[in-house]
PASETOR-350005 format. One record per residue: residue number from 1; residue in three letters; x, y, z of N, C-alpha, C in turn. Coordinates in pm, whole numbers, plus 32768, in hexadecimal, padded with zeros to 4 digits. Example, Ala and Ser with C-alpha at 12.3 -4.5 7.8 and 13.67 -1.06 7.14 Angstrom:
<rs>
+------+------+------+------+------+-------+-------+-------+------+------+------+
| resi | resn | n.px | n.py | n.pz | ca.px | ca.py | ca.pz | c.px | c.py | c.pz |
+------+------+------+------+------+-------+-------+-------+------+------+------+
|    1 |  Ala | 8527 | 7DC7 | 830C |  84CE |  7E3E |  830C | 8528 | 7EB6 | 830C |
|    2 |  Ser | 8505 | 7F1F | 82C4 |  8557 |  7F96 |  82CA | 850A | 8003 | 8313 |
+------+------+------+------+------+-------+-------+-------+------+------+------+
</rs>
This chain:
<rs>
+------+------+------+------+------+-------+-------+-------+------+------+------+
| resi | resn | n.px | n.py | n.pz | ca.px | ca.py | ca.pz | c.px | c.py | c.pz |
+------+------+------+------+------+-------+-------+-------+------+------+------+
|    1 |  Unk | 8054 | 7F89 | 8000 |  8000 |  8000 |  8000 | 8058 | 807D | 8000 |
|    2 |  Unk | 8044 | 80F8 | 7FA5 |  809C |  8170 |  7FA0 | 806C | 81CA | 7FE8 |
|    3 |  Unk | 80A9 | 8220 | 8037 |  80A8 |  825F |  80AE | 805B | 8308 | 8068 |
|    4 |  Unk | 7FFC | 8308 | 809B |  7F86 |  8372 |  8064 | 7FF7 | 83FC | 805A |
|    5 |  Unk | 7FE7 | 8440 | 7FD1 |  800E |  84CF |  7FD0 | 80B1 | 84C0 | 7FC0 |
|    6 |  Unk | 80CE | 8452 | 7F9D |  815E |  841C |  7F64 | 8154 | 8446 | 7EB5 |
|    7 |  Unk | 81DA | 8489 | 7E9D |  8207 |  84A4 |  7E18 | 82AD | 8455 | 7E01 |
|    8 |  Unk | 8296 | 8423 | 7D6A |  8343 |  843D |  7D4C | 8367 | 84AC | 7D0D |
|    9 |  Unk | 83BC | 84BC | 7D05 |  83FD |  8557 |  7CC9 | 8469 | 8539 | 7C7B |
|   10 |  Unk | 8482 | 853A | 7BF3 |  84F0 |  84EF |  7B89 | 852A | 859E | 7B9B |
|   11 |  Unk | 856B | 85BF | 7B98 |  85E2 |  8652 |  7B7E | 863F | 8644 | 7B4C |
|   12 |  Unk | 8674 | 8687 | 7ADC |  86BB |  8678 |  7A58 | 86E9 | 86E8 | 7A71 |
|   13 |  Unk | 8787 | 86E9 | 7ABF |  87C2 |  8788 |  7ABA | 884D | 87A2 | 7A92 |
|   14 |  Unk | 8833 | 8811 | 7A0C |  8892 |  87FF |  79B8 | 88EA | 887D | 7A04 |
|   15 |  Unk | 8966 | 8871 | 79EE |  89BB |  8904 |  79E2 | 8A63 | 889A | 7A00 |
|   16 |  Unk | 8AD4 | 88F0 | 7A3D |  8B2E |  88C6 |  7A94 | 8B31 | 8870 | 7B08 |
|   17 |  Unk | 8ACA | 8810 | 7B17 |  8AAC |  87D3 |  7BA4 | 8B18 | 8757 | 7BBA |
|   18 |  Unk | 8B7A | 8731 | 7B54 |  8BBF |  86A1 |  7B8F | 8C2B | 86C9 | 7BA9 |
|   19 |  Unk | 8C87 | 8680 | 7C13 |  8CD1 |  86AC |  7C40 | 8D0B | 8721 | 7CB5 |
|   20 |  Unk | 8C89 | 876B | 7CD3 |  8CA8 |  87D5 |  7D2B | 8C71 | 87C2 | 7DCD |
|   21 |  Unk | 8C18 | 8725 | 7E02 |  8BD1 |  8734 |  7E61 | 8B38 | 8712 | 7E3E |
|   22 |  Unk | 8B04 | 8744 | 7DBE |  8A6E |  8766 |  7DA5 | 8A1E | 86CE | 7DD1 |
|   23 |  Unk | 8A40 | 8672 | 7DD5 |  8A08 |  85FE |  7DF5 | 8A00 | 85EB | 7E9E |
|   24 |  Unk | 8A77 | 860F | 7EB1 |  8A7E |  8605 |  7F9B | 8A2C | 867D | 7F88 |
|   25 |  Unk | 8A3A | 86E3 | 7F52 |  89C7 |  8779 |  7FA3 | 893D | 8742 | 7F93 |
|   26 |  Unk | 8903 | 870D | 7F0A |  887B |  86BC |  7EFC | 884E | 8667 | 7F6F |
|   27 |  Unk | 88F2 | 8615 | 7F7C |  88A4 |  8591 |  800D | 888B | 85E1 | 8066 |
|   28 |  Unk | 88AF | 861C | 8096 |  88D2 |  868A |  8113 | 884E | 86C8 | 8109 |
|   29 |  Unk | 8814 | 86FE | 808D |  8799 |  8744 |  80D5 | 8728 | 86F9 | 80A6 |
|   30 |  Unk | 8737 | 8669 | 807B |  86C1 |  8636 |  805C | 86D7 | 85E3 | 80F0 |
|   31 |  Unk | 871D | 85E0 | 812D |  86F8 |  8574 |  81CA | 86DE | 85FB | 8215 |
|   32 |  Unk | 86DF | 867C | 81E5 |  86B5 |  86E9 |  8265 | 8618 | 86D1 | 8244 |
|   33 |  Unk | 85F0 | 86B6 | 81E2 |  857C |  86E6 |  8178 | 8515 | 865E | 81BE |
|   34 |  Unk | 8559 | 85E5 | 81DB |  8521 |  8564 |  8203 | 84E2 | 84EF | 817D |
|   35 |  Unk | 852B | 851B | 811F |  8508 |  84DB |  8075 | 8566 | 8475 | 806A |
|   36 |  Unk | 8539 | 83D5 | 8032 |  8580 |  83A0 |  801C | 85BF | 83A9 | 7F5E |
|   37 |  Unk | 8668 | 836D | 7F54 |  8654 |  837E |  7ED9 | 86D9 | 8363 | 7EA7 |
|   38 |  Unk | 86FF | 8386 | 7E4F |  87A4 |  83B4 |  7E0C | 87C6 | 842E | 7DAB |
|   39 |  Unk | 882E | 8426 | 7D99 |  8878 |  8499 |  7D2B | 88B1 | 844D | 7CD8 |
|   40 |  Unk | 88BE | 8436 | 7C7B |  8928 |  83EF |  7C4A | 899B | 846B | 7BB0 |
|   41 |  Unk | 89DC | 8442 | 7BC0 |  8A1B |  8471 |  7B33 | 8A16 | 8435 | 7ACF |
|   42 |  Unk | 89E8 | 848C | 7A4F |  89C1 |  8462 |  79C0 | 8A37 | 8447 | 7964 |
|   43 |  Unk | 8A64 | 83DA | 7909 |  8AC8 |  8406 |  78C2 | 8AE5 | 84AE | 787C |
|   44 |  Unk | 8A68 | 84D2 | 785B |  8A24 |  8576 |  77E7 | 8A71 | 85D9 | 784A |
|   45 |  Unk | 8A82 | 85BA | 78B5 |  8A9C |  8620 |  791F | 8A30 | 8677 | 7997 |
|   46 |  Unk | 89B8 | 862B | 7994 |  894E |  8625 |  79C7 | 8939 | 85EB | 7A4D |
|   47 |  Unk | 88F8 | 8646 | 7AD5 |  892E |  85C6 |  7B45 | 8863 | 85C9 | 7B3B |
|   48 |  Unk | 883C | 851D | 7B4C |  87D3 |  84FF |  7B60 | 879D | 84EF | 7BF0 |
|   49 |  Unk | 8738 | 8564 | 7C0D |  86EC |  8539 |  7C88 | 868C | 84FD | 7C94 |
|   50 |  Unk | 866A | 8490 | 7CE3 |  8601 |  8447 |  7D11 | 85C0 | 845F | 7D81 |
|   51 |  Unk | 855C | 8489 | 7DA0 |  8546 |  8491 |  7E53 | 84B1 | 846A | 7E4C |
|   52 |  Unk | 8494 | 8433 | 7EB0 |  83FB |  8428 |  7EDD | 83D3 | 8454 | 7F81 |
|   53 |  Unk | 838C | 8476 | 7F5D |  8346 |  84C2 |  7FF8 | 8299 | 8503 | 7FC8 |
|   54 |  Unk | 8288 | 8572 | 8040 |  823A |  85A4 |  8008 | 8220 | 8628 | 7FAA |
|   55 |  Unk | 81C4 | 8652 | 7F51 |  81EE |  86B5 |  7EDA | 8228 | 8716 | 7EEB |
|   56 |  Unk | 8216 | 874F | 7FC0 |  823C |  87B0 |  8000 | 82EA | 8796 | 7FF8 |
|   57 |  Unk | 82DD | 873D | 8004 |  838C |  870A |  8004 | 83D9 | 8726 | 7FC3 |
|   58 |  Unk | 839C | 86D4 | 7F34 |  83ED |  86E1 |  7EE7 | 83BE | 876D | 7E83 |
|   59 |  Unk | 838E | 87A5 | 7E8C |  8397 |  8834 |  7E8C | 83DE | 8888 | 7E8C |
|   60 |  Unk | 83EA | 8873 | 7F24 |  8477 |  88AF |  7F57 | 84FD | 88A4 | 7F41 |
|   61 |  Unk | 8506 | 87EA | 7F09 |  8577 |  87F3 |  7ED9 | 858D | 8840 | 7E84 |
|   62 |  Unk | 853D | 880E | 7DF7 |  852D |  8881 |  7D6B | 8595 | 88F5 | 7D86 |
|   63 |  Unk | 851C | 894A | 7E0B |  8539 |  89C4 |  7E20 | 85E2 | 89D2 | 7E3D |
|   64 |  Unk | 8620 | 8973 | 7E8D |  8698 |  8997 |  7EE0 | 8705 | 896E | 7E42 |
|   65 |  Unk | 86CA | 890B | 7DFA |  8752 |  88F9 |  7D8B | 8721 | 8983 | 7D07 |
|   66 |  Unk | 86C1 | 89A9 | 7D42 |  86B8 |  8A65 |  7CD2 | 8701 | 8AB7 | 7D1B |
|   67 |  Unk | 8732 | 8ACA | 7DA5 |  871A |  8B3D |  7DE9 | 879C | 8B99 | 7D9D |
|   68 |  Unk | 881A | 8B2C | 7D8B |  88AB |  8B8B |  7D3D | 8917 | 8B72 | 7DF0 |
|   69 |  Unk | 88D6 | 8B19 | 7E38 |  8909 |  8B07 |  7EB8 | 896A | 8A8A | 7EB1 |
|   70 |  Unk | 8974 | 8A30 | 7E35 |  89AD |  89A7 |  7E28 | 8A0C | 89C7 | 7DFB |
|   71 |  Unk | 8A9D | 894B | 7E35 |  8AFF |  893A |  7DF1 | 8B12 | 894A | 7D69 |
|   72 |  Unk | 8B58 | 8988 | 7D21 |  8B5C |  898B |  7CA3 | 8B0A | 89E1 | 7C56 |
|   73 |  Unk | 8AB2 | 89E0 | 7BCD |  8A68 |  8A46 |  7BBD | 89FD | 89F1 | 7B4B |
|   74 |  Unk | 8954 | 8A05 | 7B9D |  88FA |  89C7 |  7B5F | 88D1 | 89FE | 7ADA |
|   75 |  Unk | 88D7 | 89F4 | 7A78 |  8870 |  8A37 |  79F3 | 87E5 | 8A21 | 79E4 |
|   76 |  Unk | 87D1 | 89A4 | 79E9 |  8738 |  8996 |  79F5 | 8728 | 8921 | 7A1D |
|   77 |  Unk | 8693 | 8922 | 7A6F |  8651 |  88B2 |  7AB5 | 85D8 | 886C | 7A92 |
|   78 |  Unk | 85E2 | 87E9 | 7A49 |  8566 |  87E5 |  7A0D | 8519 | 8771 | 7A59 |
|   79 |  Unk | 84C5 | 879A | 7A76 |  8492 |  86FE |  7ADD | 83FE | 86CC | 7AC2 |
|   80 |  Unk | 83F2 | 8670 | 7AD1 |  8390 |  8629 |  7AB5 | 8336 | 85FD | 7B42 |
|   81 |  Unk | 82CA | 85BE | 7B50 |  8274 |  857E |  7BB9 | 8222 | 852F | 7B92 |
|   82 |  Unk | 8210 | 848E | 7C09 |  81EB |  8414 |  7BD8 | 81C4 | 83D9 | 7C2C |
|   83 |  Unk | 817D | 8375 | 7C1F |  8177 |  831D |  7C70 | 81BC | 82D4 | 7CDD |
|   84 |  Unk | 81BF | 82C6 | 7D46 |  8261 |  82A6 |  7D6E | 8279 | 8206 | 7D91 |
|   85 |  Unk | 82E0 | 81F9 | 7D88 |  82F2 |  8164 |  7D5C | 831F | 810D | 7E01 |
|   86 |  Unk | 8348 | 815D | 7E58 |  8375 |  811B |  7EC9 | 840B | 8107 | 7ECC |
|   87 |  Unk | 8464 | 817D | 7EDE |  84D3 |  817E |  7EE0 | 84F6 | 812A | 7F90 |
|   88 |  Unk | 856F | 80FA | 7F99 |  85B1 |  80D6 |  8019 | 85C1 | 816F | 8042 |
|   89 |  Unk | 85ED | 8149 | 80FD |  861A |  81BA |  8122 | 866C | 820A | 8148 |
|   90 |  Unk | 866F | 828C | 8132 |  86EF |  82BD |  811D | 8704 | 82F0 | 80A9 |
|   91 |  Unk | 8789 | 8354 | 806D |  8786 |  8399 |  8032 | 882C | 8399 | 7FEA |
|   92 |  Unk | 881B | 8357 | 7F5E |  889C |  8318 |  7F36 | 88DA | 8379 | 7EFC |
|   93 |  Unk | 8993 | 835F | 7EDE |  89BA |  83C9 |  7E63 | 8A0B | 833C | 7DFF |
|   94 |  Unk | 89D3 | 8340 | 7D88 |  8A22 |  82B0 |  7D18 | 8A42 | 8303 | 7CC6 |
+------+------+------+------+------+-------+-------+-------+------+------+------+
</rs>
């Protein structure tokens, strides 16, 4: 059974993000945030976010990888919302 008012959140954020941190600053405020999920790095140069929580949540993440406050420097954030699939818990960087 999926936990009422649960979202996934796919986030596609392009700019300078590999190599500088941008994946530990993500874990870091998606376990302040209480979202489970990962970051991963794209070959394209793309780091992929995953998180599930609630829409309030991941919202906020959105908000915190727009703010111009992250390691490195974001260009754009494109994210999606879904059904959520039942991530483990905790909040990965691959």
């Amino acid at each position: 059974m999926r936990e009422e008012g649960v979202v996934r959140l796919d986030a596609w954020v392009h700019g300078r993000v590999q190599g500088v941190g941008f994946r530990w600053w993500t874990r870091c405020r998606a376990l302040e945030l209480g979202v489970v999920g990962s970051a991963t790095n794209k070959r394209d140069g793309r780091v992929h976010v995953v998180a599930e929580g609630s829409r309030v949540q991941c919202d906020r993440l959105v908000e915190l990888l727009r703010s111009g406050q992250t390691p490195g420097h974001v260009d754009v954030v494109v994210e999606n919302y879904s059904v959520p699939r039942g991530l483990p818990p905790g909040f990965y960087e691959r």
